[in-house]
VOMI-271096 format. One record per residue (C-alpha): residue number from 1; residue in one letter; x, y, z. Coordinates in steps of 0.05 Angstrom, whole numbers, plus 5000, padded with zeros to 4 digits. Last residue first. Layout:
# residues N
+-----+------+------+------+------+
| seq | type |    u |    v |    w |
+-----+------+------+------+------+
| NUM |    a |    X |    Y |    Z |
...
+-----+------+------+------+------+
# end
This chain:
# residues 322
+-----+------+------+------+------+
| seq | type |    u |    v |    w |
+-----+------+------+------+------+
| 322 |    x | 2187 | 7882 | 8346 |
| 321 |    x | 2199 | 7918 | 8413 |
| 320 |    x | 2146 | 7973 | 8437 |
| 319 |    x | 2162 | 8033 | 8418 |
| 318 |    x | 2183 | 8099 | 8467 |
| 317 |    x | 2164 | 8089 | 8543 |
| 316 |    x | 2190 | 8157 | 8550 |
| 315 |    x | 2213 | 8175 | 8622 |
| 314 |    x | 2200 | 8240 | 8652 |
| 313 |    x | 2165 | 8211 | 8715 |
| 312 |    x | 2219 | 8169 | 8731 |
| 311 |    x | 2207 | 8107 | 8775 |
| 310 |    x | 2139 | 8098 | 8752 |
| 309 |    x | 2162 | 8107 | 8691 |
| 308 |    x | 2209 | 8049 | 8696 |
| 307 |    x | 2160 | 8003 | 8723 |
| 306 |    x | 2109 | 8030 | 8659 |
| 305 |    x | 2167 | 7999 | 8616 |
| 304 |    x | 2179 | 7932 | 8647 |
| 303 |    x | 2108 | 7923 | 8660 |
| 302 |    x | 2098 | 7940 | 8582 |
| 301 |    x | 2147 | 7893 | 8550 |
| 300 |    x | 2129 | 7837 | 8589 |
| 299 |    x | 2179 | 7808 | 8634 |
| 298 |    x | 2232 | 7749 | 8643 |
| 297 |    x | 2285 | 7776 | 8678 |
| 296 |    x | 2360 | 7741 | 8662 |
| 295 |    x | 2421 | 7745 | 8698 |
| 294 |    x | 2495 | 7735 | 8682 |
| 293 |    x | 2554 | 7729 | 8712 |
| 292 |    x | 2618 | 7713 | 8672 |
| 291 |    x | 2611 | 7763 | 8620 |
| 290 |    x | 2692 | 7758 | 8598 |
| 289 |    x | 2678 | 7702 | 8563 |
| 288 |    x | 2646 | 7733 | 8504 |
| 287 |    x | 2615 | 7691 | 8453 |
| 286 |    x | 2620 | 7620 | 8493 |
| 285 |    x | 2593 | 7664 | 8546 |
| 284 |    x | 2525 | 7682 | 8506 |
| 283 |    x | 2513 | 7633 | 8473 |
| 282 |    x | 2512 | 7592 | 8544 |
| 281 |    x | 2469 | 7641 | 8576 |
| 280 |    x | 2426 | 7642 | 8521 |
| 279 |    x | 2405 | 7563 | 8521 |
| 278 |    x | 2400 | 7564 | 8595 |
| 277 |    x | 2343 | 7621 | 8587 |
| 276 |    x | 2312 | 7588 | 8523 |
| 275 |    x | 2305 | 7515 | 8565 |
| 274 |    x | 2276 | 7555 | 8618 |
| 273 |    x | 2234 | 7584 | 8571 |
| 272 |    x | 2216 | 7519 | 8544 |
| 271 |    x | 2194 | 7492 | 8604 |
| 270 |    x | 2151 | 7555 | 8628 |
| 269 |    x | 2111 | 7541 | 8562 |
| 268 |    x | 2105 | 7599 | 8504 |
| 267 |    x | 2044 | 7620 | 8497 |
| 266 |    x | 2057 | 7692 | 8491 |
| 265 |    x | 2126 | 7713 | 8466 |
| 264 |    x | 2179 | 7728 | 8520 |
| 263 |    x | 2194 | 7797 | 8538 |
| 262 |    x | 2268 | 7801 | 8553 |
| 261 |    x | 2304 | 7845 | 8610 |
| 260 |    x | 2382 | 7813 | 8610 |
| 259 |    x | 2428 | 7832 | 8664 |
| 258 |    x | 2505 | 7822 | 8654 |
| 257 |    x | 2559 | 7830 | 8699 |
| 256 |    x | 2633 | 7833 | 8665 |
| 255 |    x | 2692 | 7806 | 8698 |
| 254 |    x | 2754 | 7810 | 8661 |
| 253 |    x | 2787 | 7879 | 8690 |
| 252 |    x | 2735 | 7872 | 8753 |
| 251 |    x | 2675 | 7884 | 8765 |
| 250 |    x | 2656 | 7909 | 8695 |
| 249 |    x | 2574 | 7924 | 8690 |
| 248 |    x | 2527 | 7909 | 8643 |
| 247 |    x | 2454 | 7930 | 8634 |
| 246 |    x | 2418 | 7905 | 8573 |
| 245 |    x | 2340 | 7923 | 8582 |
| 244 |    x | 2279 | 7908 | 8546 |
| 243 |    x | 2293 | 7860 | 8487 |
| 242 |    x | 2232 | 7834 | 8441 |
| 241 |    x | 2192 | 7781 | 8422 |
| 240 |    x | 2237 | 7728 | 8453 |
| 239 |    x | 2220 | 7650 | 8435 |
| 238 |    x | 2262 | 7644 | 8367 |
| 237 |    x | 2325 | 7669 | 8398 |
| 236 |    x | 2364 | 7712 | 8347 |
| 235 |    x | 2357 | 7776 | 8376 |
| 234 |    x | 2383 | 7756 | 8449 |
| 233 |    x | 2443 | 7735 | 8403 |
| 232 |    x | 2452 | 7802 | 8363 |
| 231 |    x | 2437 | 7840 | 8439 |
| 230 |    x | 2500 | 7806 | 8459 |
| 229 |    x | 2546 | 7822 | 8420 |
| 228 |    x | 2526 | 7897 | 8414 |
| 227 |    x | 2534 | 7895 | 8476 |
| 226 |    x | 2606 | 7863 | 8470 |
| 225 |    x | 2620 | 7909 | 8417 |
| 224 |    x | 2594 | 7967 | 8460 |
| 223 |    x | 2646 | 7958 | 8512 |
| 222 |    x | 2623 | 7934 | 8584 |
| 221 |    x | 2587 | 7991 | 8621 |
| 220 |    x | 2628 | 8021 | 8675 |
| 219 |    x | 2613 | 8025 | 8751 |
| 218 |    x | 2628 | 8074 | 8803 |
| 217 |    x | 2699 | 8055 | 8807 |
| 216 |    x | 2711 | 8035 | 8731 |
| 215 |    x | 2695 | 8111 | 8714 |
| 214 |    x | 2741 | 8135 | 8775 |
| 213 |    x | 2797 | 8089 | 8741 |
| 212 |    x | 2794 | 8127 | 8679 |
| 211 |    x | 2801 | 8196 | 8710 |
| 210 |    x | 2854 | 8194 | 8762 |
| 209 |    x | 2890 | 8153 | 8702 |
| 208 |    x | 2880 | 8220 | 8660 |
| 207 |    x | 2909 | 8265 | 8724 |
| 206 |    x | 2969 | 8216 | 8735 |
| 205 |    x | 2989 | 8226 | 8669 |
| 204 |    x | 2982 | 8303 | 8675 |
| 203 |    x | 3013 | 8311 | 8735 |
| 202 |    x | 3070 | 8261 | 8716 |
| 201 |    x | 3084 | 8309 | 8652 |
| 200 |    x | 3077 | 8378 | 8694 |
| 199 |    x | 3131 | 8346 | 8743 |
| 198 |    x | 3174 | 8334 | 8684 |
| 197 |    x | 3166 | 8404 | 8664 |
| 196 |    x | 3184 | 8422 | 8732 |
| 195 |    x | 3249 | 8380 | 8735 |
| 194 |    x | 3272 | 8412 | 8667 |
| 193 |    x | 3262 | 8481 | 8701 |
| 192 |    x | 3297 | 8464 | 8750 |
| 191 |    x | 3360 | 8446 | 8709 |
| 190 |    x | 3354 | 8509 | 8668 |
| 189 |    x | 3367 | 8548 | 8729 |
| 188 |    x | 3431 | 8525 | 8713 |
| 187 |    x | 3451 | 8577 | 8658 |
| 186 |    x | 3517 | 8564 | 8619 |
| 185 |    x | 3484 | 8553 | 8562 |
| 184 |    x | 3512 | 8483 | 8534 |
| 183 |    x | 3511 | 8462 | 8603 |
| 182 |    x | 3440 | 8490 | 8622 |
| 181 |    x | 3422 | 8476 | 8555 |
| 180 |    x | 3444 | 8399 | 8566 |
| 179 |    x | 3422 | 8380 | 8636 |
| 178 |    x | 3352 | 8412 | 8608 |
| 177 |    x | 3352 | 8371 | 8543 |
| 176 |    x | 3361 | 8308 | 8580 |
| 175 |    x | 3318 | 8318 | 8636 |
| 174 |    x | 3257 | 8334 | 8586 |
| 173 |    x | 3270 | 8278 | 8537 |
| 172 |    x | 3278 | 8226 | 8609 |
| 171 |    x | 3219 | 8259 | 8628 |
| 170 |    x | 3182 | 8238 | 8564 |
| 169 |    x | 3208 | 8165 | 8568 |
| 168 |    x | 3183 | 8173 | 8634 |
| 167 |    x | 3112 | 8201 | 8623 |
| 166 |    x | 3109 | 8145 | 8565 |
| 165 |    x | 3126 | 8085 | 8617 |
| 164 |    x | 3078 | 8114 | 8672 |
| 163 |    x | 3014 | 8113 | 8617 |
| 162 |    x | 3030 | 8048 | 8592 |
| 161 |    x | 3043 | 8012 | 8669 |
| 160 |    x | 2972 | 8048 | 8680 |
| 159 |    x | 2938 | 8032 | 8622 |
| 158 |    x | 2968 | 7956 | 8636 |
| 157 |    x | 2942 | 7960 | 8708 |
| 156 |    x | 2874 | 7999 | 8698 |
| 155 |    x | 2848 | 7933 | 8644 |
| 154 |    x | 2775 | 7969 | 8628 |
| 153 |    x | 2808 | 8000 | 8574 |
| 152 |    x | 2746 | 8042 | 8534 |
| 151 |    x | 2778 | 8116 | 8545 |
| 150 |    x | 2848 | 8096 | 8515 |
| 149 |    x | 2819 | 8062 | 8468 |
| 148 |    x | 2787 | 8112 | 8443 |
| 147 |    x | 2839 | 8158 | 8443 |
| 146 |    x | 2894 | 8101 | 8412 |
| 145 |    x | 2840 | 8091 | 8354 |
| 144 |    x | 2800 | 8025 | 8350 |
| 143 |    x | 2825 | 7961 | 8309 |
| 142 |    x | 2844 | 7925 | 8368 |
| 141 |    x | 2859 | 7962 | 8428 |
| 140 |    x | 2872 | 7899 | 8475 |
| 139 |    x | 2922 | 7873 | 8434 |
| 138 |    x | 2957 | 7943 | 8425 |
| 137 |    x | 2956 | 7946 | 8495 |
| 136 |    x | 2994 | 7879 | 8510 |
| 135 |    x | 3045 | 7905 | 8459 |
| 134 |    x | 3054 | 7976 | 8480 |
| 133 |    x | 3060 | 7946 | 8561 |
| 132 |    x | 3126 | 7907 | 8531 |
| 131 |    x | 3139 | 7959 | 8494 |
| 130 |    x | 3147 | 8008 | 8552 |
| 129 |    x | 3186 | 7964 | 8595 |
| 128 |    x | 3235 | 7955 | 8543 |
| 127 |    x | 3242 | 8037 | 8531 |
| 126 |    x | 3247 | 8049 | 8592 |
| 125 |    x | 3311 | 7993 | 8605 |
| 124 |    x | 3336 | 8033 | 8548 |
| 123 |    x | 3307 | 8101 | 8561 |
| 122 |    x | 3348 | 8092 | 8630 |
| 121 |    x | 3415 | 8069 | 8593 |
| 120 |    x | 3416 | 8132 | 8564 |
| 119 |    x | 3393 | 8187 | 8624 |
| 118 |    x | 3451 | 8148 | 8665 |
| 117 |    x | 3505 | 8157 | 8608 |
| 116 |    x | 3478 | 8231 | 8599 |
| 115 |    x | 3480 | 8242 | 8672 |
| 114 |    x | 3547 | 8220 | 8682 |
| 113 |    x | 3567 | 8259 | 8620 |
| 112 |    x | 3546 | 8318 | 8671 |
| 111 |    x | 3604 | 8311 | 8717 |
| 110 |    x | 3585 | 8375 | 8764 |
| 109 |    x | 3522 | 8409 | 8747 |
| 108 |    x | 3524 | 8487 | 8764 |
| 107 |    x | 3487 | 8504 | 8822 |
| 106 |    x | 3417 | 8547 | 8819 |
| 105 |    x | 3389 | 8572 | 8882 |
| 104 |    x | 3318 | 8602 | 8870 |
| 103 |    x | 3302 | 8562 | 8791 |
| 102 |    x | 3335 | 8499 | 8841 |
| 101 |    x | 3288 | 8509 | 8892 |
| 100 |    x | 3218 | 8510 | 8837 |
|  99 |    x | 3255 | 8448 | 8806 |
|  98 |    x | 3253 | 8410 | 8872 |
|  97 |    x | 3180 | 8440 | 8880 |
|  96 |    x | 3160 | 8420 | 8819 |
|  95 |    x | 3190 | 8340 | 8819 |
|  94 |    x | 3167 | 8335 | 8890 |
|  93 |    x | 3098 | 8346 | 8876 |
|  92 |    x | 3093 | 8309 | 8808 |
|  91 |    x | 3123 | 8248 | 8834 |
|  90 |    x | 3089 | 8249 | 8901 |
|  89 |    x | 3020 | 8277 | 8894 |
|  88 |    x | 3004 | 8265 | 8826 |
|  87 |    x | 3044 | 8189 | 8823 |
|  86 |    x | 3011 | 8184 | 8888 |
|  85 |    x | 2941 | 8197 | 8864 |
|  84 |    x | 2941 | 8153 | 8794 |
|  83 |    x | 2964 | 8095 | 8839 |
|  82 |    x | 2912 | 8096 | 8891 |
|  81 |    x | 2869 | 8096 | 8834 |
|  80 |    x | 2902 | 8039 | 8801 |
|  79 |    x | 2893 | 8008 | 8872 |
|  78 |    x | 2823 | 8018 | 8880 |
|  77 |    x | 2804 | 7990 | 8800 |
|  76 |    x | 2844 | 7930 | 8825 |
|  75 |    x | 2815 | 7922 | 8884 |
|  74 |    x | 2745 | 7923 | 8834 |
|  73 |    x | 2754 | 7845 | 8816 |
|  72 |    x | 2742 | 7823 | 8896 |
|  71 |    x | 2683 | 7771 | 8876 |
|  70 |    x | 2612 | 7791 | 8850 |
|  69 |    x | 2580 | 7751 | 8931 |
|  68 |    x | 2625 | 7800 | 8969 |
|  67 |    x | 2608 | 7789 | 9032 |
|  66 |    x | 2585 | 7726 | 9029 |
|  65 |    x | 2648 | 7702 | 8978 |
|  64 |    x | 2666 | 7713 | 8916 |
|  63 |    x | 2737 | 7687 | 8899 |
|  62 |    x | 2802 | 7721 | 8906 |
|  61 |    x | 2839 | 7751 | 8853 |
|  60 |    x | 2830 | 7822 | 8864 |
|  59 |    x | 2874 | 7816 | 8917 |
|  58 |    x | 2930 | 7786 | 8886 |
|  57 |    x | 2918 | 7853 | 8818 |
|  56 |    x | 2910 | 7900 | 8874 |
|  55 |    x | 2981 | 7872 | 8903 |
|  54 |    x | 3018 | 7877 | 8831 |
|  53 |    x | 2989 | 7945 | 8826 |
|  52 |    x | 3020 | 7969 | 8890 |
|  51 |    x | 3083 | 7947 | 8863 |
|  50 |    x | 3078 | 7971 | 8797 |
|  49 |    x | 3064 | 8046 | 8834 |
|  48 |    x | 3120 | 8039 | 8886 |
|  47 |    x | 3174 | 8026 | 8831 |
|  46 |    x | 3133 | 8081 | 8792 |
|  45 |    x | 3138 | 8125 | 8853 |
|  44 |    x | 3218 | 8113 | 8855 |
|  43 |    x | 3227 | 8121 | 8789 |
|  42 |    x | 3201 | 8192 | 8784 |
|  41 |    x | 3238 | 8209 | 8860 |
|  40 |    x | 3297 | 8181 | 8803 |
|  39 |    x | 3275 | 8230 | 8742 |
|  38 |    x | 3263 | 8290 | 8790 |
|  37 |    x | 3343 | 8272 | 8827 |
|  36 |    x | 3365 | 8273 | 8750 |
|  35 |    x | 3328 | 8347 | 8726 |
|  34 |    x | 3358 | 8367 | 8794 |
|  33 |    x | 3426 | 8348 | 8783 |
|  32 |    x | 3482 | 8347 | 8839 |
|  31 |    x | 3524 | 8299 | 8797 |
|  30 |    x | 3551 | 8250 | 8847 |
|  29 |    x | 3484 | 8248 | 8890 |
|  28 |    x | 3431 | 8252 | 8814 |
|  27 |    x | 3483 | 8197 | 8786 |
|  26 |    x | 3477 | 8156 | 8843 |
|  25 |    x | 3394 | 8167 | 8852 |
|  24 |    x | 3392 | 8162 | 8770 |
|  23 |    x | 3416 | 8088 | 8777 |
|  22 |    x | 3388 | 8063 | 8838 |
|  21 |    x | 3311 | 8077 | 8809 |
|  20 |    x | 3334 | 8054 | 8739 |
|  19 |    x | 3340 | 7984 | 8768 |
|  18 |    x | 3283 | 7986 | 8810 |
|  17 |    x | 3241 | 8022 | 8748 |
|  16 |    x | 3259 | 7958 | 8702 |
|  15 |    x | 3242 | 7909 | 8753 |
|  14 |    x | 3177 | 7935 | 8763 |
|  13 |    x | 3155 | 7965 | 8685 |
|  12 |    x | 3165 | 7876 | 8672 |
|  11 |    x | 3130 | 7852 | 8726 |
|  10 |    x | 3070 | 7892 | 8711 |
|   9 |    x | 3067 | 7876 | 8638 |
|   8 |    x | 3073 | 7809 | 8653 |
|   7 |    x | 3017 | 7808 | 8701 |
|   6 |    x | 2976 | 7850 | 8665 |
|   5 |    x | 2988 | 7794 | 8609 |
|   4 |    x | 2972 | 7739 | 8655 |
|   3 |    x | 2911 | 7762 | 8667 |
|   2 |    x | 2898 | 7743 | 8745 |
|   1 |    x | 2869 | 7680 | 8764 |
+-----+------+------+------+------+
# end
């Protein structure tokens, strides 16, 4: 099933941006703003965005089949990156070039403490959304910095919700302070210059999501505490001699694929190797459950080496395992 926290988090940034969507459109007709018609096209594409998500996240929840023997866990990788592309192209894009026509043709704001009451109760329902998605992250972070973390997530639809949630609490800064100075100044261009800065702010969210969910598309390693993980347990069966390869590979959010290389010691009976093989693969998802496919080579150190240099000429063989 899907993670019931990406879920939540999900469901939550959804019915938070529909409301907020309605909102800033009224206020952005009755006021003529351009900072507020930026921040409710912004609302619009996240409304889109968590709902896009929430269908990756179905799809990605069907089970392997023929065709698709490691499941359907990478939709969800495709749709965050679907996501991260129309939040650029739409939000961003119609954000500068509504505040690019307002810079050429400014108006003066009519009503503005509409715009302020809208712009308040929108980093409220924001601002719920946001923790909500703060919470499930911090989880998954752990004790690692917000950077790193950042990078590591293999979870696109709570980095995503996270990542839309600050933009728009940062818009909603932006919007506010322009609908003000070009009040308080008397100098509406002001306005459209708000609404490009908050295009600038999707553009670059939707530029680091663009990134992240590329990695997970071609093929991400799991993170190196769970390799790490692993290797300690490989390490600590009696009948290996020595590790060759650990290749893992997320395909989905909570789907890790795990192929062990292992050089058995000499002597030791078919039986028991079989024995050592089932023995591992249990440590080794009791430890982490999120490796739920794994496969195990039994090969000599040196075949498994000289194979690789035959496939690449400037490979080092290095040491031999000990």
């Amino acid at each position: 099933m899907a993670n019931a926290s990406s879920m939540k988090v999900v469901l939550a940034a959804l019915i938070g941006n529909s409301l907020i969507a309605v909102t800033k459109f009224s206020a952005a007709t009755y006021t003529g703003s351009s900072a507020m018609f930026s921040e409710a096209v912004h609302s619009v594409v996240d409304t889109g965005n968590q709902a896009l998500l929430l269908f990756g996240l179905k799809r990605g929840d069907r089970p392997a089949d023929d065709n698709h023997p490691f499941g359907y866990g990478k939709e969800v990788f495709f749709w965050a990156f679907v996501v991260a592309i129309l939040l650029f192209a739409v939000g961003a894009g119609v954000s500068i070039y509504e505040g690019i026509h307002r810079i050429a043709h400014p108006e003066p704001i009519s009503s503005p403490f509409i715009n302020y009451i809208v712009l308040g109760l929108a980093m409220i329902f924001e601002g719920v959304a946001w923790w909500v998605a703060y919470k499930e992250f911090n989880k998954i972070r752990g004790t690692r910095s917000w950077f790193r973390a950042v990078i590591e997530v293999k979870d696109p639809s709570i980095l995503t919700v996270l990542m839309e949630d600050s933009a728009a609490m940062l818009g909603l800064i932006a919007a506010f302070l322009g609908i003000f100075l070009s009040e308080a100044l008397d100098m509406p261009a002001l306005d459209g210059v708000a609404s490009i800065v908050i295009g600038c702010i999707l553009a670059g969210a939707a530029t680091l999501l663009a990134f992240e969910t590329k990695g997970l598309l071609i093929g991400e390693a799991a993170m190196p505490e769970v390799v790490s993980g692993v290797r300690r347990i490989v390490d600590a069966e009696s009948t290996i001699s020595g590790t060759n390869e650990i290749l893992t590979m997320h395909v989905g959010p909570h789907d890790i694929l795990l192929n062990l290389s292992v050089d058995f010691r000499d002597g030791v009976p078919s039986q028991d190797i079989e024995k050592a093989i089932t023995r591992l693969e249990g440590q080794i998802k009791k430890a982490h459950p999120k490796v739920t496919r794994i496969f195990i080579e039994a090969q000599a150190w040196r075949a498994d080496n000289d194979g690789r240099s035959d496939l690449d000429p400037d490979h080092d063989a290095g040491d031999a395992p000990v």
